[in-house]
Structure formats: C-alpha cells, structure tokens
N, C-alpha and C positions, 0 to 999 in steps of 0.2 A: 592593766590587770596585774595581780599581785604573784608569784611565782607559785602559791599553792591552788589558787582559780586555775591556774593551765593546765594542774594534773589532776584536776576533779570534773571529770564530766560529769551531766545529772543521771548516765545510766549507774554509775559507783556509790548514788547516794541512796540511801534506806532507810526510810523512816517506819520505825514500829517493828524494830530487830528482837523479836521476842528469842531471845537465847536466854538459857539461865545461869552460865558459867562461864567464865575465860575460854576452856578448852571448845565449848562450842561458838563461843563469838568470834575465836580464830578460824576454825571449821565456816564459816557463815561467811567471812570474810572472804576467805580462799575462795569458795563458789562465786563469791562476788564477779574478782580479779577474773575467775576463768571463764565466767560466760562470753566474754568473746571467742575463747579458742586458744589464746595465746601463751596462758600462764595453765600451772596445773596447782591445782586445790591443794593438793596435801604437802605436794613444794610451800605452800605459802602459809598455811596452819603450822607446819613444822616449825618455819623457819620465824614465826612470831611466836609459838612456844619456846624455842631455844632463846631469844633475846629475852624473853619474858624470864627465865628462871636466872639470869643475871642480875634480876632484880626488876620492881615494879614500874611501868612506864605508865602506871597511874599519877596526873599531875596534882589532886585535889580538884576540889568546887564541883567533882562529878563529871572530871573530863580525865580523859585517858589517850595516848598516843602510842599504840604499840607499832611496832617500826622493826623490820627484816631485809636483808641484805639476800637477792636473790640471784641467784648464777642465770647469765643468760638473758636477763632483762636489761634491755637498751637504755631506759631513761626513768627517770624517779616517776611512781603513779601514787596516787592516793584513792583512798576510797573514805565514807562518811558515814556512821549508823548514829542515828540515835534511837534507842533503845525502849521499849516496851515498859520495861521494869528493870531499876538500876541492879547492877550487878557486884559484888565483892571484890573490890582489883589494888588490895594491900596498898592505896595513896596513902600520901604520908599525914593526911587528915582523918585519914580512917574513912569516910566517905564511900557509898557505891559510887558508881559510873553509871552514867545514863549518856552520854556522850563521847563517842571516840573516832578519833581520825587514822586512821592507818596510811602508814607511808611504806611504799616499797623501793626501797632504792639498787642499784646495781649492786655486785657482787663486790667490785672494787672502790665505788662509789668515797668521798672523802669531803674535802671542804664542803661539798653542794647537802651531803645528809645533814650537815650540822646546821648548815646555813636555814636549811628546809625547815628542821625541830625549833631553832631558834626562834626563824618567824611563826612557825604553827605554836607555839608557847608565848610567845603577843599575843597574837588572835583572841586565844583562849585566856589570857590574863585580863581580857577584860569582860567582867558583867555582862556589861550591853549587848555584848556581840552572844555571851554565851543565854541571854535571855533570850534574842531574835531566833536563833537556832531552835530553842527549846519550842516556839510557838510558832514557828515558822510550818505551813500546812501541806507543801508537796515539795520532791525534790529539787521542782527549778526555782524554787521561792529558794531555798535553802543554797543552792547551786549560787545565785545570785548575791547573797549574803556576805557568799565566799568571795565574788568577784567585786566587789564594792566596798570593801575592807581594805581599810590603807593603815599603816601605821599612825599614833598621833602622836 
C-alpha cells in the first residue's frame, strides 16, 4: 500500500461535494476531518484558507490539493471529495476543480509533507487514474483506487 492509501480511510472520502466556492469546500472539508471528534472544523478551514492565499494549490486537469499545517495533529491525514460541480481554484490552466485531495500534516511537519505532495502530484498526473476516480460509484471503489496506485 502506497503512503497516501494509509491516510485515506473510505469515512474522509465524498463523493458529490456540492460546495460552490473554495471558502465553502474548506468549510466542508473541516466537518469532514472532525467527525470523529478529534480535529475542529474551523482549525482546519482556516488553516487551508491561509495556505490557500499564498497562492493556488490548484494543480490543473481539474484537480486541486489544498494542504494546512495543523497544531496538535499527530500524523499526516487526508481526506478526498469529488465534487458535484467544478469549482474556480485559479490552476495555472485556468481550469475548475472537480477533484481534490486534502492533506493535513502536523504543525512541524517537513520532508514527509513534501514527500506526501510529491506522490499525490504522480497520482494525479496521470489520466488514468484521474479518469477512474471521476467514475468510480462509492467511497470504497474510490478508497481502493487509492490503495492499488503504484508509481509507473
């Protein structure tokens, strides 16, 4: 299994994320991350607004990775939406997003976030995989996707 399958369970993934805006697909996310209990929503909306206005972590092709540094969080999680209706997220294609990964890594966090973006920027640089996703019909189809993804 690939280091992004271990931090994507199929409760993080969500298919048919009807948000219509960056600031509510943050907001949607965060609820995501805290339905267990552990994280708090607007900790985590914030802290992918404020990376977000450093600049776009829209990657083109209709995929997006926005990614926040949170205080107090033990180990990098992810979460997975794909999206209702693509949304506006300034890639360098000009392109909406219909697809995006979110990464939450520790506060301190360093070689393992880059490591993390690097492989999640494989993943997604390839077609194939970003087709499967697109018509893939429940989260453990999708979950699975993730965990059957090797570099080629």
């Amino acid at each position: 299994m690939n280091r992004i399958a271990e931090l994507l369970p199929a409760a993080n993934i969500a298919l048919d994320l009807d948000v219509p805006t960056k600031p509510r697909l943050f907001e949607a996310a965060g609820r995501l991350f805290a339905a267990d209990g552990a994280l708090d929503a607007q900790t985590i909306a914030g802290s992918l607004a404020a990376r977000e206005k450093l600049g776009s972590t829209g990657l083109g092709q209709g995929i997006a990775i926005p990614h926040g540094r949170i205080r107090g969080l033990a180990e990098a999680r992810g979460a997975f939406a794909r999206l209702k209706t693509a949304i506006p997220f300034d890639a360098p294609d000009g392109k909406p997003v219909s697809q995006v990964f979110v990464l939450l890594v520790p506060e301190k966090a360093t070689d393992l976030h880059l490591q993390l973006l690097s492989e999640l920027a494989q993943m997604f640089s390839e077609r194939t995989f970003r087709d499967r996703l697109a018509a893939a019909g429940s989260a453990t189809e999708l979950a699975a996707l993730f965990q059957d993804w090797a570099p080629t």
